[in-house]
N, C-alpha and C positions, 0 to 999 in steps of 0.2 A: 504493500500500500504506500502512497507517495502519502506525499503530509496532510493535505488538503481535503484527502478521503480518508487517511485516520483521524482527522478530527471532525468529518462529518457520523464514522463509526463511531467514534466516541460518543459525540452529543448522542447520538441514538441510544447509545447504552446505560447513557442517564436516566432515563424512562423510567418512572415508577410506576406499577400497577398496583389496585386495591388488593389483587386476589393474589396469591400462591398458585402463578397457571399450572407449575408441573404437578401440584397435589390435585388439581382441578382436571388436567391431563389422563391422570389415574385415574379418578375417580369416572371422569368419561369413557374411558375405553373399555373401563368392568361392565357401564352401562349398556354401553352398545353391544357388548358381546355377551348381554344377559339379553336384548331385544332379539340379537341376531339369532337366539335357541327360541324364536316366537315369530318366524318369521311371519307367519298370520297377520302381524301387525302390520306388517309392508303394501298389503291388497288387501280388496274384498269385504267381505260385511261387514268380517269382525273391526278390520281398521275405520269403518264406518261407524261403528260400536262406540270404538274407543274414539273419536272426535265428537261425539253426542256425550260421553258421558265428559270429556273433559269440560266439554262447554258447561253441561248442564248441572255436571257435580262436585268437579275440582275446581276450578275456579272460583262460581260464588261460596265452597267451603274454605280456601285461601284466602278469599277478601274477609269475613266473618272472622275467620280465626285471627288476622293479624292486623283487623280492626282499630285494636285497643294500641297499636302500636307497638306493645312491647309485652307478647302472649307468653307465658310460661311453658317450658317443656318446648317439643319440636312436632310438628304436624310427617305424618305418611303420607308420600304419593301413591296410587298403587303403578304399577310398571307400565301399563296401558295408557292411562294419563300423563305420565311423565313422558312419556315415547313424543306424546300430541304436545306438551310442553314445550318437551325438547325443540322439536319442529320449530313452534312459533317463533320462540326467544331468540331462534338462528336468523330472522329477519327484525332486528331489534328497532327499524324505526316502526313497522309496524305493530311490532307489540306492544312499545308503550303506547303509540295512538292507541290501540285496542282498550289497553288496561286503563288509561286517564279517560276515556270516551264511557265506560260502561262503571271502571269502580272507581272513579276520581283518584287515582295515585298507580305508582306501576307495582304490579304484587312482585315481590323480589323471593328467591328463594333460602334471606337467612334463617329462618324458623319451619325451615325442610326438610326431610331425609329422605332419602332416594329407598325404596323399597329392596333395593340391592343389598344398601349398606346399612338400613334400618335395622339394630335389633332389640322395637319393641315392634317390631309387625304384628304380632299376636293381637297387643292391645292395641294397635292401630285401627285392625281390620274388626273390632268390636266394636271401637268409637264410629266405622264407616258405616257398620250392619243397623246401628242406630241411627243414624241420618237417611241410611238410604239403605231402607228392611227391603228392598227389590232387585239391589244391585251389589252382584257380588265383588268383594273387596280385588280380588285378582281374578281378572278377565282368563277365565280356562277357555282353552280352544273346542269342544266338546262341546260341555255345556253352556258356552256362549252360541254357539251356532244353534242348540236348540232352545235354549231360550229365544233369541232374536229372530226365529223362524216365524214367527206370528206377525213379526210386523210393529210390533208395539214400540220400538226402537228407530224405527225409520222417521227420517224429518231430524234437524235441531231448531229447540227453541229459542236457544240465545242466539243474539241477533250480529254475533260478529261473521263478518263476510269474506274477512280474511280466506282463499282455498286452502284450508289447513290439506285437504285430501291431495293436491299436486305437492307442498311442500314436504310432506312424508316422503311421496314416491318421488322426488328429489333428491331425497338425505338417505335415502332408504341403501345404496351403493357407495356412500363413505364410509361405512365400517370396513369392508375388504379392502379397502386403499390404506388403512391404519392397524390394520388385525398384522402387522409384520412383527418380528420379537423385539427389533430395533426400535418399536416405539414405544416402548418397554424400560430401555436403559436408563439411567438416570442422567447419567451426561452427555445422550444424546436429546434428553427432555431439557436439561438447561442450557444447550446451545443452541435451541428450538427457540426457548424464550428470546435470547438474544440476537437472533432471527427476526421473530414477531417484532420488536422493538423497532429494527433497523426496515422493516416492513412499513410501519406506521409511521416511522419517522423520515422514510422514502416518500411516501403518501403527501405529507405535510412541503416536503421540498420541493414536489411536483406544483401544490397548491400553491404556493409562495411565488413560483417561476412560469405561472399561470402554462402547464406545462399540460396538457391533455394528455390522460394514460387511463386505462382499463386495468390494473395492477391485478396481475392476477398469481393468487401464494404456491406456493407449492405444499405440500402433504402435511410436512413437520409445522411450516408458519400456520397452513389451516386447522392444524389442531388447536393451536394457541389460541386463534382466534376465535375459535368456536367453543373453547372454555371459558375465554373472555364474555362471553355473550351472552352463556347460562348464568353470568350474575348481572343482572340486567342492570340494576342500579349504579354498581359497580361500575358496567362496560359505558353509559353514561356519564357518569362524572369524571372518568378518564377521556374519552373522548371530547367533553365539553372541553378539558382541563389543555388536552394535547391538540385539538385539531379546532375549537372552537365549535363544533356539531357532532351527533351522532353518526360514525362511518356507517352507510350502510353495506349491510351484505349483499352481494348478489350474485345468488344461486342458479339463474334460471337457462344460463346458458350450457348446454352438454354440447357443441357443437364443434369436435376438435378438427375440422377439414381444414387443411392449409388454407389460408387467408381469410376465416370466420375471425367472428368477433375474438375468440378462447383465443387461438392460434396465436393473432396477431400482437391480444394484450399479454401473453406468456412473452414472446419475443420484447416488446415492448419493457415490460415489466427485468427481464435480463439484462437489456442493453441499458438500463438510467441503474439498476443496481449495482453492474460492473463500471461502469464510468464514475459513481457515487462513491463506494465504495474500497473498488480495486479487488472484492471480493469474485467467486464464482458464488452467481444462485441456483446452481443444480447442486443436488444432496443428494446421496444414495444411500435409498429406503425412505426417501421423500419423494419420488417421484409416481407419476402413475405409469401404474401395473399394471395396464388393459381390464378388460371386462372381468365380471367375477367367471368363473366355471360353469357352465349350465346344472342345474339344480337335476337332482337325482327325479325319476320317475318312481311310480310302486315304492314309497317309502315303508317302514314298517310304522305300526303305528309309534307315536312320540313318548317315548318313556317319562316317566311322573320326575318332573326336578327333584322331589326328595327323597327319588332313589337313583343313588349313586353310589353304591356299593358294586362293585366292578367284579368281574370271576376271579378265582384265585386257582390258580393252576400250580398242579407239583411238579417243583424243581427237576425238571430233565436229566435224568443220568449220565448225559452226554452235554458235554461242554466244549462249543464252539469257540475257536482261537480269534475271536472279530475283533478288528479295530475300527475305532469308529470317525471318517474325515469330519473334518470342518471345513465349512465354507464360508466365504465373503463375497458381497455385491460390490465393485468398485466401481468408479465411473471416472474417466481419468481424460484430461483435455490438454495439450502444449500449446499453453497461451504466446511465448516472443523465445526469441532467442537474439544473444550477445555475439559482435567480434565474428561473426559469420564472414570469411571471404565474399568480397564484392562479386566475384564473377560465379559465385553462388544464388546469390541472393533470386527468390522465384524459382526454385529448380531445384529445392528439397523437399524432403517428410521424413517422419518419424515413423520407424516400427518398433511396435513395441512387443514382448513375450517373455515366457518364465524362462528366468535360467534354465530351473529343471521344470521342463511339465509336467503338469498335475493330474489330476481325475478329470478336472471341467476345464484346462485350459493349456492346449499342445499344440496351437499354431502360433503362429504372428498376426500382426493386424498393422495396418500403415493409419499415423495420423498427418493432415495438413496441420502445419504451423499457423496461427489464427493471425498473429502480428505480420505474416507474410503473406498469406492470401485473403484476407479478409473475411473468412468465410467458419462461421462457427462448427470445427467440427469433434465431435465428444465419443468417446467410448464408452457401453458400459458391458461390464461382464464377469463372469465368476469365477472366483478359484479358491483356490487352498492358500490360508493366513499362514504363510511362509515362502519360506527362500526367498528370493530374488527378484524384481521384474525390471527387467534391462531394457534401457531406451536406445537406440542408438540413430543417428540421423544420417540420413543417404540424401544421395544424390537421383534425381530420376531419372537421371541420363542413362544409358545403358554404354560399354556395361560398369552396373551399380554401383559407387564406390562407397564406404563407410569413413564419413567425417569422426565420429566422435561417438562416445556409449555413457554413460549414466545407471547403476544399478543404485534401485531403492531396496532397500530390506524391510518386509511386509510384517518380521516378528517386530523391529522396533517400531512401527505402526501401530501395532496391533498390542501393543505394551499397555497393560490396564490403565497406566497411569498419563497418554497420550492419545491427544485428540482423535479423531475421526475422520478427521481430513489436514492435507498439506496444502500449502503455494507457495515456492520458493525456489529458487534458480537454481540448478545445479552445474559443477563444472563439469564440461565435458572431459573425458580421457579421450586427446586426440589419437588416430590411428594416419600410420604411414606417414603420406605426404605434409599431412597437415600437423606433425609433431612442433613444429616450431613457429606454430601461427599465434596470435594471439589467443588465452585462455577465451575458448568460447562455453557462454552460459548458456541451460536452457530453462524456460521459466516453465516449471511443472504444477496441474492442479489436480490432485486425487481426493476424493470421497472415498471412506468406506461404508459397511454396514459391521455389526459386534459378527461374531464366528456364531454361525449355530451349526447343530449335528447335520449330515447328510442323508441323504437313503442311504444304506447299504446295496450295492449294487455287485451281485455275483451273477454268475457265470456259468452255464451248465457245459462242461468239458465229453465228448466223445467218451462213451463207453471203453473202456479198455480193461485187459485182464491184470490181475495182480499175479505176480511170480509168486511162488510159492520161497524163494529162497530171501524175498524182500518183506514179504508179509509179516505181520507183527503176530499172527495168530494161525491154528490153526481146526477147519472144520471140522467138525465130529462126524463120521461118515455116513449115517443117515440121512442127515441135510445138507451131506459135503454139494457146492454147487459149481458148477462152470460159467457162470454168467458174467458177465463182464461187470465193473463198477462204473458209476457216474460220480464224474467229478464236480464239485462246488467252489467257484473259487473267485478271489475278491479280484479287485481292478489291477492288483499289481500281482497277480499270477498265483499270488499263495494259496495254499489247498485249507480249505473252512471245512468240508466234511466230506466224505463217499458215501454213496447210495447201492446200493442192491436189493433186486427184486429177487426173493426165492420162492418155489413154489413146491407144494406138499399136496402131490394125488393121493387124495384120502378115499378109501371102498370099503372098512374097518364099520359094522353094522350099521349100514345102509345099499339103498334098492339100488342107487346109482351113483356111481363114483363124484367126486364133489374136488372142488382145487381150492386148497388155502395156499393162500401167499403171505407174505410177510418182506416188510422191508427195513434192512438192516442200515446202520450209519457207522462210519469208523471215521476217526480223527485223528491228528498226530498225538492227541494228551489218552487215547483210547490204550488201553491193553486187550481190548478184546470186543467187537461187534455188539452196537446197541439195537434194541427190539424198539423201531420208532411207528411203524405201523402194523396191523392186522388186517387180511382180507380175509370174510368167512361171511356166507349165508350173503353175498350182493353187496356184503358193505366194508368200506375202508374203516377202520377205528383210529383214532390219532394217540397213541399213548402219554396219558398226561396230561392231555389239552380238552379232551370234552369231544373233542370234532368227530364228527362220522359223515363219512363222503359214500352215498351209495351209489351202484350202477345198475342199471337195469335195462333191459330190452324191451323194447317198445317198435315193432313192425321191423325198419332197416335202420331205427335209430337205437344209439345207447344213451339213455339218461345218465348223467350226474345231479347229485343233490349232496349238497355242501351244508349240514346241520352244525348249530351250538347252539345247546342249552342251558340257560343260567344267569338270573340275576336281571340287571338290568343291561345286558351286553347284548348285543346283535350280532354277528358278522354275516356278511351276503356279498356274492357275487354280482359282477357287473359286466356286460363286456364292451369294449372297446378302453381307452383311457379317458379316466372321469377323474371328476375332482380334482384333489390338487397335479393331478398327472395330465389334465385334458393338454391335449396339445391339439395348441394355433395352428390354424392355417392349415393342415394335414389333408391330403386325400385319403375318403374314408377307405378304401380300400387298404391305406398301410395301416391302419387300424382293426382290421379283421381279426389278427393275430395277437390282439392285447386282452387283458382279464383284468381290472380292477377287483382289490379284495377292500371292502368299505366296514368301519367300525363304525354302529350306530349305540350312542347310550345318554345317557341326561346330560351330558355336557357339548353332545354332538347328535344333534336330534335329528340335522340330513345330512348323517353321512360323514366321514372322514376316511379318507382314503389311507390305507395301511400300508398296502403293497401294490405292484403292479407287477404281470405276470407275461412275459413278450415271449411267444412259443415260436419266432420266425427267429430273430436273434440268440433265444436259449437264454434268456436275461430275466434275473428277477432283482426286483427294487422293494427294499423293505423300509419303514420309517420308522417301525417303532421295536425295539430291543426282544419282547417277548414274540414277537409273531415272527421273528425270522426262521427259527426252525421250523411249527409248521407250514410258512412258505416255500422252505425249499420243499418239503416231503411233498408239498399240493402240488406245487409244479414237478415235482418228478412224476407223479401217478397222472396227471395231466398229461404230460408232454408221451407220456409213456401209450396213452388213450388216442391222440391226438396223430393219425397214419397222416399221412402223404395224400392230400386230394381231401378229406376230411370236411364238411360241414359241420360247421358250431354255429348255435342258435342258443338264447340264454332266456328263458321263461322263468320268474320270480312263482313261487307255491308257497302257501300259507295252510302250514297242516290246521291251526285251528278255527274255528269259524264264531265260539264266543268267546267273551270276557275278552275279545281284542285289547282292551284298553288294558288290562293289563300287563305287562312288560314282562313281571315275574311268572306267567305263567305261557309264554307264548313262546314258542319256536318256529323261528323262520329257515326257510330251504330256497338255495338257487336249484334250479334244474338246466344244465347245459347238453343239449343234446346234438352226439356226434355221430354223423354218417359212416356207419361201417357191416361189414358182414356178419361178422363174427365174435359177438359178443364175449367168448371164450378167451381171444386170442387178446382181446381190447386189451383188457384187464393185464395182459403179461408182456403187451409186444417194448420191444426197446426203443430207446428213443433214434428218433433218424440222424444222421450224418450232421452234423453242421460245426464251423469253426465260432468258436466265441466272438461275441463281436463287444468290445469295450464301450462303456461311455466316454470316451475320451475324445469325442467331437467337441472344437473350441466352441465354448457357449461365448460367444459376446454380441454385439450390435454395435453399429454406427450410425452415429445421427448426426446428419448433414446440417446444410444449412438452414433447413423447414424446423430445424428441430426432432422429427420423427413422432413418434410416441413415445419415446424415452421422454424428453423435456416438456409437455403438456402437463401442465399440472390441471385440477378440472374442475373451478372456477375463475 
């Protein structure tokens, strides 16, 4: 930063607010990720429900309660009124008109409690049943629909005209832009604040320089701003205090096509912040993410919030050698460079890559330099919070020659106790000709995001036989077998487990001979062969885990049906990649070959995607610690089902047909059924030929001069 913009970043950082935004921060994002298990709220009757009853019951109960000015104890919202709450208070010149038009004062939410974070709910929802003997305290999705079935609900009586019902399904898509772990952190919340500050205090300088701008935030400053605003009084007197009027919000544009309003004020809003500043306003894990995932079909039904008691499964006798990656979102731009040869200058880039490649990052990428071509252009992409990322600058002349390299080290980045982002010149180490030119700098800007887990991503390896002189064990000759193993093994080649199918012709008092199989696992911590499945009577048993995967014949097809029972847990199949797996942009056809495995329970009422199951590559992706071994067993018995030419079709069956609404009593079944002959042979054949195929395609993007969708933020 030159002088002039650190002391316009200064003044900005002087900014005092009423409120604690990063506690305010929290307390938002517990909100919305208690609305987002009710997505009911977002559409439809029941959202119609809850804008009739905030008008009709919350409100004038908040004007009455804090009447006297200064009410003892603290009032309940229930979470359906507060959702409609939420909504209003996010268009803050409209709500106090609202609030001064109907209850003469704006009702503020000091004498609040969020139904989240309320714990006297109990006696909340007494004092509610006594005001309103009609209307229950917490909007159930059930029993709201049949109550409100009658009609009795339709129409509001209060006369505010505000469309609370578009500003819902407005705000209704900002939880998925903020549900990231990074906005979570605590010093990625208090550089947010200081963000917001330089946000409004950007605002202000536009105003002063009668400077027309659409300012539009990005993710981190809009969360600021939107905790700002739930204190309505508060966001008020700061506002009158800083800008001389109430900022308004405005929400109403989703329109991100190069040169729409969104577009242009995002550009806009970049170009007076970098020239005000000297900062970068791209953040990574501040930007938007594209759309949410399409919402699951055939959910099961929604398990009751206060059960949350999860299955407990015994500790597996077989213990997997996994280590588990980390990864980072970077977003990384070469703003100038120093001392550059003149007969350079216009006729370089920067490529950048890992020293050593990673899991998500093994190519290069070229960037324009922004101070030499004018032309904004950003990286962003993932990898692993270590080693190295080496810049070095070329020439584009052919053939290529390399001016100078720069390596950053991502662990001192990545240091608890150091920011989240760089800007600052680094000397280049000249190469060859240019050893004795002037030290040239290059001016680098990197964002991170904090390290979270990865999927787990193995690898199903060709069948092959074990020697007998390498084997750590040996069969007993009754079930000695000659079947070949299946290998399991992580991105950097290491072997996680072996699989084997064995199989036992049973005729031993019975009319007709019968095949039990069983599938064994061995590991390098193994002394001897673990029992991880049982096939008997059409069905797979998972030992340990609950699961039974049955098969059955049905005309030319073989059914699968994938069972757990217990508690309030779900697991079900899906096909194609869903949820957090759906992939952009794909033709459906490379998706034929994918399975989604989804966990549904009271804290993920549609869905969360566990694993993913790729029978074309031999790849499976696990996200959560407990389910990766039975992932691997499902995709070996899968893949093992799954011939050469093969039709799969996935039909959702619900063995029971009452007491749905209960959770603990209900088991759900996928049924995938695959085109084959020989229902005998399904069950035992091996899996086909294929080489592993790594994830080790470089995930990154560039965003040019539009911006892309990387830099839209979405207001």
């Amino acid at each position: 930063m030159e002088t002039e913009q650190e002391r316009e970043w200064f003044a900005a950082q002087k900014i005092v607010f009423s409120e604690d935004l990063v506690a305010a921060a929290k307390q938002q994002l517990e909100f919305l990720a208690a609305v987002d298990q009710r997505r009911y709220l977002y559409d439809g009757p029941l959202l119609e429900r809850a804008i009739h009853r905030y008008k009709t019951c919350w409100l004038p109960l908040l004007a009455r309660y804090t009447e006297s000015g200064d009410p003892e104890g603290f009032l309940v919202v229930p979470l359906d009124c507060e959702w409609i709450w939420h909504c209003h208070r996010l268009n803050p010149v409209q709500y106090i008109k609202d609030c001064e038009e109907f209850y003469g004062r704006i009702l503020d939410t000091k004498y609040v409690q969020s139904s989240v974070q309320a714990k006297l709910k109990l006696e909340a929802a007494e004092t509610w049943s006594k005001l309103y003997p009609e209307e229950p305290f917490e909007l159930d999705q059930m029993s709201a629909l049949a109550e409100s079935s009658s009609g009795e609900y339709k129409g509001a009586t209060n006369s505010i005209t505000y469309d609370l019902l578009s500003a819902v399904k407005r705000q209704s898509s900002f939880y998925y832009q903020v549900c990231r772990p990074v906005m979570h952190d605590k010093h990625f919340l208090d550089e947010s604040v200081g963000r917001y500050k330089g946000f409004i205090h950007l605002i202000k300088r536009n105003w002063e320089r009668s400077t027309r701008c659409f300012c539009v935030p990005t993710y981190d400053i809009d969360l600021m701003w939107h905790s700002h605003q739930l204190h309505p009084l508060s966001y008020q007197k700061d506002m009158l205090e800083l800008l001389g009027k109430v900022l308004k919000h405005d929400d109403t544009d989703s329109d991100r096509s190069k040169g729409k309003r969104l577009d242009n004020g995002f550009s806009e809003t970049t170009k007076h912040w970098e020239e005000t500043y000297g900062l970068r306003y791209w953040r990574a894990g501040a930007m938007y993410r594209g759309s949410a995932p399409t919402s699951l079909e055939d959910l099961p039904p929604a398990p009751g919030h206060n059960h949350t008691k999860m299955l407990r499964f015994h500790k597996p006798e077989i213990s997997l050698p996994l280590q588990r990656t980390m990864v980072v979102e970077v977003i990384l731009e070469v703003v100038g460079i120093r001392n550059l040869p003149t007969n350079q200058k216009g006729k370089i880039c920067v490529s950048f890559c890992k020293k050593r490649p990673d899991m998500f990052f093994t190519g290069c990428c070229n960037l324009d330099i922004f101070s030499e071509t004018g032309t904004k252009n950003v990286a962003s992409f993932e990898c692993e919070p270590s080693g190295d990322l080496v810049l070095s600058v070329m020439t584009k002349s052919k053939p290529t020659k390399t001016i100078g390299r720069v390596s950053i080290s991502l662990e001192e980045l990545m240091n608890p106790n150091a920011k989240l982002s760089i800007e600052k010149w680094f000397e280049l180490k000249p190469c060859n000709e240019y050893a004795n030119t002037k030290p040239i700098y290059l001016h680098v800007a990197a964002s991170f995001t904090i390290p979270v887990p990865a999927p787990y991503a193995l690898g199903m390896i060709n069948p092959h036989p074990f020697s007998m002189d390498t084997c750590l064990f040996k069969l007993s000759a009754p079930t000695q077998s000659t079947k070949s193993w299946t290998r399991f093994v992580d991105y950097y080649g290491n072997d996680i487990i072996s699989l084997q199918m064995r199989n036992l012709h049973q005729t031993e008092g019975r009319k007709h001979p019968t095949w039990k199989k069983s599938i064994f696992g061995l590991t390098r911590f193994s002394k001897k062969p673990h029992l991880l499945a049982e096939y008997a009577e059409n069905s797979w048993s998972f030992k340990d885990y609950g699961f039974s995967l049955k098969v059955e014949k049905k005309d030319s097809l073989i059914s699968i049906m994938l069972e757990l029972k217990g508690f309030s847990q779900i697991i079900k199949l899906f096909p194609g990649a869903r949820l957090e797996y759906e992939l952009k942009n794909i033709n459906k056809a490379n998706v034929d070959d994918l399975m989604t495995v989804v966990e549904f329970s009271a804290e993920n009422p549609y869905g969360k995607a566990i694993a993913l199951l790729d029978f074309k590559t031999r790849l499976t992706k696990v996200r959560e610690d407990w389910f990766v071994l039975p992932a691997i067993v499902l995709a070996f018995i899968l893949s093992n089902l799954l011939k050469k030419g093969s039709r799969v079709t996935v039909a959702s069956v619900s063995k029971n047909t009452k007491g749905t609404q209960n959770c603990l009593k209900n088991s759900f079944v996928e049924e995938v059924m695959v085109a084959t002959e020989d229902v005998e042979t399904a069950g035992l054949a091996t899996s086909t030929t294929r080489e592993l195929v790594c994830p080790c395609e470089a995930n990154s993007m560039i965003a040019g001069g539009d911006q892309s969708m990387l830099l839209s933020a979405h207001e």
